[in-house]
N, C-alpha and C positions, 0 to 999 in steps of 0.2 A: 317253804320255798314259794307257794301260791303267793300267799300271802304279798310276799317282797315283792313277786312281779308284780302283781295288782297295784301296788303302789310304783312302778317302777312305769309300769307302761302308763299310769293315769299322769305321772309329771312328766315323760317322755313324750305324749300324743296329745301335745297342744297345737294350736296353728302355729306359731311361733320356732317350737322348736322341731316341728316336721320340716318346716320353710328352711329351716335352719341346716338342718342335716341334709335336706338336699340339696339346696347351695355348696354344703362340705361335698358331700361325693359328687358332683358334678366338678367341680373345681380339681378334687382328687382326680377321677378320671384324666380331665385335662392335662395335670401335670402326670402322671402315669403314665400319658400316650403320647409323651414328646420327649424323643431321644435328648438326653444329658441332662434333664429336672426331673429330680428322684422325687419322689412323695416327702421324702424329709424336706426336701427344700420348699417343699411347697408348706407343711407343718409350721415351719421355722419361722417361714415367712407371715403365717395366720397368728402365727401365737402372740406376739404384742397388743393383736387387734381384740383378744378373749379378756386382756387385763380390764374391760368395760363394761363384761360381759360377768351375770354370776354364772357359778358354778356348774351348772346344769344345762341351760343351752351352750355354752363354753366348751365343755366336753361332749355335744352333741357336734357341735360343728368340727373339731378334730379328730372325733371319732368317724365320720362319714367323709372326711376326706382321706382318713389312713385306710379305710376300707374301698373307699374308690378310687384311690389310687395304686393301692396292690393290683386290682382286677384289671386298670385303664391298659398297662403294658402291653396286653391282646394288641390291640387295633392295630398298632406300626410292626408290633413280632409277624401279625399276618398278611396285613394288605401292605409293606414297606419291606418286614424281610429287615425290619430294624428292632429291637426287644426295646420298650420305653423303661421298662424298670429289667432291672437283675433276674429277676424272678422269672421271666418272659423270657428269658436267653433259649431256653428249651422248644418253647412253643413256636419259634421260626423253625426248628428242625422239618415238622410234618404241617406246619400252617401254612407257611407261604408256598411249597408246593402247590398243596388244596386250591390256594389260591391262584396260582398262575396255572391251572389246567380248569380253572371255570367255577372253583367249588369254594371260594371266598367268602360267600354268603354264608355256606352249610359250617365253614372253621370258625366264623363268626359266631355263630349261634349256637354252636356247640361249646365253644369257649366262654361265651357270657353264660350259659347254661350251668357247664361244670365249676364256675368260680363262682358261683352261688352255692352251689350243692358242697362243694368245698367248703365256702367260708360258714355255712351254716352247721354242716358236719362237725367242725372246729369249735365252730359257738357251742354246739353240745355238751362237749366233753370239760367248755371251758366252766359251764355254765356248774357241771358237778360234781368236779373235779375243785376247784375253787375251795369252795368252803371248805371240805377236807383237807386240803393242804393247811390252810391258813388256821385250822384247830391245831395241826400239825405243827407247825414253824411260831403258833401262841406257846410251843413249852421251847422253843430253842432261847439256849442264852447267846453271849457275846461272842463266844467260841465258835458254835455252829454258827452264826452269822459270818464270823472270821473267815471260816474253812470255807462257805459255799461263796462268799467272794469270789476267794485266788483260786476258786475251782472256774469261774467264771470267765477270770483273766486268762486262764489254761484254756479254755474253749476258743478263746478268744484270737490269741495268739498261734493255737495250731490251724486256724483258717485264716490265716493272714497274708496268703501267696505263695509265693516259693522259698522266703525265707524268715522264720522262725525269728532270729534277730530282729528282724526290722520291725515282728510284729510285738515282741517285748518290747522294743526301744521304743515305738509308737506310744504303747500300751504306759509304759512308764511317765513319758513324756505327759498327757493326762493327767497322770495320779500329781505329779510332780507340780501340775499349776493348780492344784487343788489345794495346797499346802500353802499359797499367798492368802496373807490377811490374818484374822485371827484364830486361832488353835481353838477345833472343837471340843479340848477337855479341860483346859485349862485357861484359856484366852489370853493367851501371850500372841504378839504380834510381830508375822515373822515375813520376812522378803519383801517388806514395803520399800525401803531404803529411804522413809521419811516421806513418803508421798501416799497424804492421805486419801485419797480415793480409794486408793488401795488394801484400805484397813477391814473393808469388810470382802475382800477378797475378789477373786473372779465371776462375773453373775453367769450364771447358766444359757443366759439368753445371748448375749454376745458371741459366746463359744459356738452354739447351734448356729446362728444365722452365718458365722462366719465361715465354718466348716462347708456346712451344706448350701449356703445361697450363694456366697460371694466365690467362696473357692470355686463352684461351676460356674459360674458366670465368666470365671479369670479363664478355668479351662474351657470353656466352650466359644471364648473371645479368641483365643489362642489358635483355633481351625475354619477355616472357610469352608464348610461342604456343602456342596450343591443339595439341591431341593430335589428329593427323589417323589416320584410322581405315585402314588398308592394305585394297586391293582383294584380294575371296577368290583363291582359285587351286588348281589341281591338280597336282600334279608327276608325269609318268608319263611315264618316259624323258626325253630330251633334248629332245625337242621336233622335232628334224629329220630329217627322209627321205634318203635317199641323192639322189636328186637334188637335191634343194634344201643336201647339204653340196657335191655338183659343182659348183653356181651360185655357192654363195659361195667357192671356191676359193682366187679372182683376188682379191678380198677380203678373205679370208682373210690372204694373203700380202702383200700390197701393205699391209694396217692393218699388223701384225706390225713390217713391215721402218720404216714412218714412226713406230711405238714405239719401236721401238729406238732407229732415227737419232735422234730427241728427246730418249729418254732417255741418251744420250752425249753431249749439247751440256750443261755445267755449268748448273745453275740454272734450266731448262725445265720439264720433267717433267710428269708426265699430264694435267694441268690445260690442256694447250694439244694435246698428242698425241692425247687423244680427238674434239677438235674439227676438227682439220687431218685425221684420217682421214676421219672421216663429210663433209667436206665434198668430200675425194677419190672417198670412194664414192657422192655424191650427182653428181660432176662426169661422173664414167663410167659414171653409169648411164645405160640407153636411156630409164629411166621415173624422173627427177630429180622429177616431180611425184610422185610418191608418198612420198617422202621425209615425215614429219613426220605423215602417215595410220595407221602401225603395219605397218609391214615388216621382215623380219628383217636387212635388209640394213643397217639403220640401226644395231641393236642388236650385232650381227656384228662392223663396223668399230669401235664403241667401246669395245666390252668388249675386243677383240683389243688393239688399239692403246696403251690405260692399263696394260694388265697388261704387252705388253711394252717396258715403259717399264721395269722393275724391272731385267730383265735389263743392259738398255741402260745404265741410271744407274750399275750395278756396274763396269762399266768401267772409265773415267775415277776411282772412288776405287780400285781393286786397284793399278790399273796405276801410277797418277801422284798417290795421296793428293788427288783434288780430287774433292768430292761430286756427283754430276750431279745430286743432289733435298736436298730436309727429309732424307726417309728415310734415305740415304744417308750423310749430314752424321752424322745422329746415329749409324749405325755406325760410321764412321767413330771416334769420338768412344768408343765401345764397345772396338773394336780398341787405340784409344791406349790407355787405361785398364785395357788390360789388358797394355801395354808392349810392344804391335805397331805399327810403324811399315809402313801402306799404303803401297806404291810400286813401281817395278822390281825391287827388289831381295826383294822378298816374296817373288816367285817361285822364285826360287833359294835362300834360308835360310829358308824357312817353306813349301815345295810341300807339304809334308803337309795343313799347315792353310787351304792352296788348294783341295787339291780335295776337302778334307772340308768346306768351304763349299759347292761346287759341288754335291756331295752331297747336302748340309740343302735347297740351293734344290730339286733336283726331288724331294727325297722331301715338302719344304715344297706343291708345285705337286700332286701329287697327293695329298696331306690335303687340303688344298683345294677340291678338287672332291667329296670326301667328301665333307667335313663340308660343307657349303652346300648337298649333292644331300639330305643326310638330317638336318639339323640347323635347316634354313629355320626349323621353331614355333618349337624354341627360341631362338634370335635374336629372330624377330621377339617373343617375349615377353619380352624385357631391352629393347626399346625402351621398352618402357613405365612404366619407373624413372621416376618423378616427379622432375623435374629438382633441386625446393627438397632431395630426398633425395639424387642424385648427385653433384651439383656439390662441396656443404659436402663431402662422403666424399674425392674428387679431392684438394680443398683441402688437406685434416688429411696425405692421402698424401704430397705433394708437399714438405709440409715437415717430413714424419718421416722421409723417404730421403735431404732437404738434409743436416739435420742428421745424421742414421747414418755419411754418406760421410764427415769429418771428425769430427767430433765437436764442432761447434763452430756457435755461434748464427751466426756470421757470414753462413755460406752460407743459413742460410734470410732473414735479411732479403738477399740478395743479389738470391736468386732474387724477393721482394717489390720490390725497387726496379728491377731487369731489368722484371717483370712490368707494373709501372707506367708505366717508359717506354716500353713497346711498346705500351701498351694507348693512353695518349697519341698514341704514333705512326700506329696505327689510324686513331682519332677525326679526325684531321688527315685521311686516305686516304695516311697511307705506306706504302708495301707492305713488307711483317716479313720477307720472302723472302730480299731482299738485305741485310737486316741481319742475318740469322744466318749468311747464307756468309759475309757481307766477316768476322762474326768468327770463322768458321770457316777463311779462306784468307787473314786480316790476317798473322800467325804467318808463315807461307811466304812470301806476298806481300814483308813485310820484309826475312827473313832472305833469301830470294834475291834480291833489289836487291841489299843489301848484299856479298853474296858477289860477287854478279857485280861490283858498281864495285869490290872490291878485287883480283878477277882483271883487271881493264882497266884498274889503275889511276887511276879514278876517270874513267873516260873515257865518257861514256852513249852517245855516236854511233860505238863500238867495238861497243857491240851490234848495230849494221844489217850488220857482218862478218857474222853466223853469218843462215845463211839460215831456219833454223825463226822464230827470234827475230823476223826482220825480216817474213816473213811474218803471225806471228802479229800483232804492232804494227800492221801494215797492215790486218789485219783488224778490228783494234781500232776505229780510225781509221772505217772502212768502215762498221762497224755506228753507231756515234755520227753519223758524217752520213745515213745512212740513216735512222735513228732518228728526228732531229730535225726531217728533210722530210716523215715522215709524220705527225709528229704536228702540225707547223705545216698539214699540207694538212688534217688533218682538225678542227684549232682551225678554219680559215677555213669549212671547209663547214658545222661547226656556227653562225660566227654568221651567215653567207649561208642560213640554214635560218631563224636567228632574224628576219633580216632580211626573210624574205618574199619570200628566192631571190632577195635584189640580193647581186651580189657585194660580197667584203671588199677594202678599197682597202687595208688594211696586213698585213702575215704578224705573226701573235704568237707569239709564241717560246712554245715547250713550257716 
């Protein structure tokens, strides 16, 4: 393992790609700390411009912007009282208090503090954890790959909102424009209707930009919201004393370890790890009523926990090509495009380019804290881009990179009618989450059914033979009824709410 970093950090820590990576996280930050541009859409947006770029500063520059844009969400959660990413939803609980009674600077500095010690915590586990999986998932066949799938679409689906349907039909939806072009086992050509462009299917890239740039573009074109003014602040040091980084220790640790687990479960990701920390560090605290007053303890466990969600997500795609987030999905997607197949076998014919990733993440994880310790004005003054001025700019991008990658008008009305239906799917409350995995894992999803029923003979109840397989199924199973008894208990308590607290005499189905 020396060995690999030494070559990882000597192709990593050139001028080039140091320049490189901090360009990415400063960019990430940006997009991270401006309400309604996720870090995906920022991703989605960079990724056309890596196709010029090899392999290695390409994934230097995506990787330090998906790292600096996990951590950028701080700034507006605490000096605005507005979360720039999902993940940040938490950190206005006790941030912007902090903030608005004078202590802006110290929720500052303890938040870029604890999303390093986070994101770093995270790189650890990923860092040895990794190889062992991927010796691991070297002996799975086509089965187990089958079953950790639809175990994947099952995570996916049960944090899809309030209802379960919407997040299979999303989910499905996906898989279902995976299936245009030609058949990965056989190459028969299927749902063209005679329109050759279409013979080699959906590209990946259309899908992302459409999803994540133009759909927020459409939604963030959709509302006028006034310009809210950030609380002053002082930035001098981190903010915390030696005792009070003792206090948070157990905190410290305990957020760290529930980011990461998060971030390894396919289709989760920070959006729910910031929340499940801070409700663990509010469960174990002695003084659970201070919680929501301006404590650091609040701001501790969310910043830790979102950022190490990165590490976590990375997992699951190195190891076994299956995204844990957006972020993820779209490297992913980065890596194919550049004629890298994520999986087991990465490890052993591409260890170089292992752990010169490994590499870009912590050299990514301290730019980071740089730049946000001494770069905060300027951020916060790219917030203030007049939206009728960003947006159209986004727009004009989005379809001069469709078009560059091919050369052809197709992909930019692609990525317009992708944009469209998502932005529909939206307006309805479908959640976009599980329609970009399922058509991120639709591809795999098929091809290993398929493989698998031709290794069994066509046989499906030959898969409850292999015990990963049967496991994973079971778990499948497990979450879908769990799923659907919570969301039936809490349909009934909402109309026994409406009711004036008479109970519901019928269950309604999610």
């Amino acid at each position: 393992m020396l060995e690999g970093f030494s070559i990882g950090f000597s192709n990593a820590l050139t001028v080039q790609c140091v320049l490189i990576v901090f360009a990415g996280v400063a960019l990430g930050i940006i997009f991270g700390a401006t309400p309604g541009i996720s870090t995906s859409m920022g991703i989605a947006l960079l990724l056309p411009m890596t196709y010029n770029l090899k392999i290695i500063p390409s994934m230097g520059l995506l990787l330090g912007l998906y790292i600096g844009g996990v951590s950028g969400g701080l700034i507006t959660a605490i000096l605005l009282n507005i979360p720039g990413t999902p993940g940040s939803i938490a950190t206005t609980f006790d941030g912007h208090p902090m903030a608005r009674r004078g202590e802006a600077g110290k929720a500052l500095g303890i938040g870029i503090l604890y999303s390093f010690f986070g994101g770093m915590i995270s790189l650890l586990i990923l860092f040895t954890a990794s190889p062992l999986l991927a010796k691991i998932a070297l002996k799975f066949s086509a089965v187990e790959y089958f079953s950790i799938t639809l175990l994947s679409f099952a995570l996916i689906a049960s944090l899809s909102g309030k209802s379960l349907v919407k997040g299979m039909i999303s989910a499905i939806m996906g898989i279902v424009l995976t299936t245009v072009g030609m058949s990965p086992i056989d190459g028969a050509f299927r749902y063209t209707f005679g329109f050759h462009a279409l013979d080699g299917g959906l590209n990946l890239l259309p899908v992302l930009v459409g999803v994540y740039a133009v759909t927020e573009v459409l939604g963030i074109a959709e509302y006028d919201t006034p310009m809210v003014r950030p609380e002053k602040y002082k930035l001098k040091g981190f903010g915390v004393s030696l005792p009070e980084f003792k206090q948070q220790f157990v905190n410290l640790i305990r957020s760290a370890l529930i980011g990461t687990g998060i971030g390894i479960l396919p289709g989760v990701g920070a959006n729910i790890s910031n929340i499940l920390s801070y409700t663990a560090a509010k469960n174990q605290s002695k003084h659970p009523e201070k919680f929501g007053t301006g404590i650091i303890d609040g701001v501790v466990a969310s910043e830790t926990a979102n950022n190490a969600v990165s590490g976590g997500a990375l997992i699951p795609m190195l190891t076994m090509g299956i995204p844990g987030d957006a972020g993820t999905a779209l490297l992913l997607a980065a890596l194919t495009i550049q004629g890298i197949q994520p999986g087991p076998l990465l490890f052993t014919k591409n260890a170089d380019l292992i752990y010169t990733i490994f590499a870009f993440l912590i050299i990514a994880n301290v730019l980071m804290i740089f730049s946000e310790y001494y770069g905060m004005r300027i951020f916060l003054k790219m917030l203030q881009i007049p939206k009728h001025v960003l947006m159209p700019v986004i727009l004009v991008i989005c379809c001069v990179e469709a078009f560059s990658v091919n050369n052809r008008i197709f992909d930019v009305w692609s990525i317009l009618a992708i944009a469209l239906l998502a932005y529909g799917l939206s307006k309805f409350r479908y959640p976009l989450a599980p329609f970009v995995l399922g058509f991120v894992l639709g591809n795999m999803f098929e091809t290993n059914l398929r493989r698998a029923l031709m290794y069994t003979d066509g046989n499906f109840f030959a898969f409850f033979t292999y015990p990963i397989a049967t496991a994973g199924m079971l778990i499948f199973v497990a979450v879908i009824i769990f799923t659907v008894k919570k969301q039936i208990k809490a349909r009934n308590e909402e109309i026994k709410a409406a009711n004036g607290g008479k109970p519901c005499t019928t269950n309604i189905a999610p």
